[in-house]
C-alpha positions in Angstrom: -31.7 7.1 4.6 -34.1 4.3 3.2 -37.6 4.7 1.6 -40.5 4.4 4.0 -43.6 4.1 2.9 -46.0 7.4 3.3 -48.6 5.4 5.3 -45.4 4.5 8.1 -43.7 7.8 7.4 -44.8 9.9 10.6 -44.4 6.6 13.0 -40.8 5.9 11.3 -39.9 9.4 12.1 -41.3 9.2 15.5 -38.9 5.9 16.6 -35.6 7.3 14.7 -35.8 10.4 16.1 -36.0 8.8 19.6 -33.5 6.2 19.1 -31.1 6.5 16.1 -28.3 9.3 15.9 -26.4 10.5 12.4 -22.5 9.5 13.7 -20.8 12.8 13.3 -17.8 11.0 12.0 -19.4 9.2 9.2 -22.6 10.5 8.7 -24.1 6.7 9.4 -27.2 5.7 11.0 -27.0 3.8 14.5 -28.5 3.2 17.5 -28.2 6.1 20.1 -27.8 3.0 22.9 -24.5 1.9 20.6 -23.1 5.8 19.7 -20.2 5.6 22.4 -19.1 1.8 21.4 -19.4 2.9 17.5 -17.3 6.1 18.1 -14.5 4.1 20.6 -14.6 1.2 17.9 -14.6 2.9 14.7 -13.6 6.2 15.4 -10.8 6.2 18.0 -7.1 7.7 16.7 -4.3 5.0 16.8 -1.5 4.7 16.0 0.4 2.6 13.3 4.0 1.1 13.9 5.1 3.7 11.4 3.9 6.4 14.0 1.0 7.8 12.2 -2.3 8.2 14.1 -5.5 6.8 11.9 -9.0 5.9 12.3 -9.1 2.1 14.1 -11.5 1.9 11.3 -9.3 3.0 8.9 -5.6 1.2 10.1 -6.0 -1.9 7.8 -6.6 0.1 4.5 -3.5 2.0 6.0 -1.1 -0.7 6.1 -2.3 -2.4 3.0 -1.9 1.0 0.9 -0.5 3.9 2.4 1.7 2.7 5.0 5.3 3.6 4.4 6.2 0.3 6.4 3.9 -2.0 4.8 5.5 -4.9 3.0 6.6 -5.3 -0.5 8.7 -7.4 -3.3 11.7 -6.3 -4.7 11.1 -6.8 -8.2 14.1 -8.3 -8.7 14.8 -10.9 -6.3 11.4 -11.3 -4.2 12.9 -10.7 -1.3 9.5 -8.8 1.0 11.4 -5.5 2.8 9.3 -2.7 4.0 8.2 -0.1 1.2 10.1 3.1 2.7 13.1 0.9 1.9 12.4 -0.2 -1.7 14.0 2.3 -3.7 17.1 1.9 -1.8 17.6 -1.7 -1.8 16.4 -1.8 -5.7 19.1 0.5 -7.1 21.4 -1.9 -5.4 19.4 -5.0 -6.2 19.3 -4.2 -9.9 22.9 -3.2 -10.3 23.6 -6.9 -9.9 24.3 -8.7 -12.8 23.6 -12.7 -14.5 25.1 -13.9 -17.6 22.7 -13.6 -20.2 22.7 -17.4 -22.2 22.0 -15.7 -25.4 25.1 -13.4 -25.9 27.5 -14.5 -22.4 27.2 -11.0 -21.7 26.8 -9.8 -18.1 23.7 -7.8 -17.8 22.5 -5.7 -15.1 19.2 -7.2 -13.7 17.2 -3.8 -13.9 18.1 -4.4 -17.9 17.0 -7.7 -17.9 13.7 -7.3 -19.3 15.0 -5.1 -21.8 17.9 -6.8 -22.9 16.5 -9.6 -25.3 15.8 -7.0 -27.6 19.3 -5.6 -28.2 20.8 -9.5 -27.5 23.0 -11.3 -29.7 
């Protein structure tokens, strides 16, 4: 998968095709002497806490963005709660109120960002 010069080509050729293999899995170039640790390394199914099998190479980007366990913010009081459970825990969240100091009304906090507009 690199340029070779013409005058190296047929030796090049020669060596990969005695000692590299394409991975099967992801189409890289490695080592035939490292294919088993590459495919029991990279390729192996695990499984996440939430119970789905990935990829070991692919867990982390998993838990950072698909993951329905992975941790988030409410958006309304910080709090870090796993992201399956956001939407419950925001309806709740945001139906709390605080006394706006503009117009002493009691606002809901989902409104919050809206309300300065209709304050007063």
């Amino acid at each position: 998968k690199k340029d070779i010069p013409a005058v190296n080509f047929i030796t090049h050729e020669i060596h990969c095709r005695r000692n590299i293999e394409i991975c099967s899995f992801c189409q890289d170039s490695i080592p035939k002497s490292e294919m088993k640790n590459h495919i029991e390394s990279e390729h192996v199914q695990v499984t996440c806490e939430c119970r789905m099998k990935v990829e070991n190479s692919l867990l982390k980007d998993h838990q950072a963005s698909a993951c329905p366990l992975r941790p988030v913010l409410c958006r309304f009081c910080d709090i870090q709660l796993p992201f399956n459970k956001l939407p419950e825990h925001e309806l709740f969240c945001g139906a709390r109120t605080e006394l706006c100091r503009g117009c002493g009304r009691n606002v809901l906090l989902r409104d919050l960002r809206e309300h300065p507009r209709s304050c007063g």
